[in-house]
N, C-alpha and C positions, 0 to 999 in steps of 0.2 A: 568444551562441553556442548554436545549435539542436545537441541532440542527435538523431541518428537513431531513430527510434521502435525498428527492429530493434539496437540498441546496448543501448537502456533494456528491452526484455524479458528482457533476461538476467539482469535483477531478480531475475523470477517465479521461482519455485521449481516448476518442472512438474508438473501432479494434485496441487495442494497447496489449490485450490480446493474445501470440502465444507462441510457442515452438520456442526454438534455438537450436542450439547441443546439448549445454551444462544443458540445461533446458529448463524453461518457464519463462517469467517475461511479468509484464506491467506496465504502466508510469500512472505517477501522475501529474495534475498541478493546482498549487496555484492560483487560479482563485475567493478568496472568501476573504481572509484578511489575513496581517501578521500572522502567528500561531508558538511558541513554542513545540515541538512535546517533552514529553518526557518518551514518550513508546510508542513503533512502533510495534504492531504483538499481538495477531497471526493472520494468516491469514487463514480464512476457506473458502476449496475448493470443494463445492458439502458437502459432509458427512467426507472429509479429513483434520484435522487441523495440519497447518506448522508454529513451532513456531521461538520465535523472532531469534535464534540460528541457524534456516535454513533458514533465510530471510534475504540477501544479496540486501542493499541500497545502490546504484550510483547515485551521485546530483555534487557535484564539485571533491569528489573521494568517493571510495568505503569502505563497512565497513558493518558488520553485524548489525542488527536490536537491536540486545543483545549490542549492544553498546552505543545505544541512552537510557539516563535513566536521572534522577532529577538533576547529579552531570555533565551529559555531555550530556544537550538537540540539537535538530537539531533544528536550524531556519527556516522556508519555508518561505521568505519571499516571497509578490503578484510576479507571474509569474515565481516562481521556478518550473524547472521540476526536477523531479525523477523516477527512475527506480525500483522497485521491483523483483527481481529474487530468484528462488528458483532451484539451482542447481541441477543437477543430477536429477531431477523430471519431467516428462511429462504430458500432458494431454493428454486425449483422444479424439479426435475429436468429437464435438458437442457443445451442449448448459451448462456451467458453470454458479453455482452461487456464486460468490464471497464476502466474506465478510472482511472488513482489520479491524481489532480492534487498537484503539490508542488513550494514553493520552495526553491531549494538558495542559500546564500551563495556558490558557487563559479560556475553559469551561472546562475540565475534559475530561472523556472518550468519544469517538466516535466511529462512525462505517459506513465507507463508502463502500456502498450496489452496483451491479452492477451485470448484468446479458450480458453473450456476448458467440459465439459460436468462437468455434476454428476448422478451418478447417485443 
């Protein structure tokens, strides 16, 4: 069952895409239906792919992306948010196109699409 790419951006969390010290991260929310996630990543940034390893997810605590898999899925229940961060990495100021790749137990693989500039 394909989800519409314009259905899964409703993910994003709008100008939530920036740099911190320590990195770059941006927030996710469950705004669509309970979902099982159980493979979180990679995530493609412009022509850069970060995988599930260097993708660090904050929802009630922290834990790398490489952790979420079929034997210890994440729940996103309606109205959870979550964080994506990708440590010790920057961007460059300007316009990103972001892609998050992930399996869900309830349709299979996704891919939530989002285009946003970082000043």
């Amino acid at each position: 069952m394909a989800i519409p790419t314009a259905l899964l951006r409703r993910f994003y969390v709008e100008n939530s895409l920036k740099n911190e010290k320590d990195g770059f991260e941006f927030r996710l929310t469950n705004r669509i239906a309970p979902t099982t996630i159980v493979s979180l990543g990679p995530i493609e940034i412009d022509d850069e792919i970060f995988a599930p390893d260097q993708i660090l997810v904050t929802a009630s605590k922290a834990r790398p992306a490489s952790a979420i898999h079929e034997q210890a899925p994440f729940f996103l229940r309606m109205g959870k948010k979550m964080t994506l961060s990708i440590p010790g990495e920057h961007l460059e100021p300007g316009k990103h196109q972001v892609v998050l790749h992930a399996i869900t137990k309830e349709v299979g693989p996704v891919s939530i699409e989002f285009e946003e500039t970082v000043s």
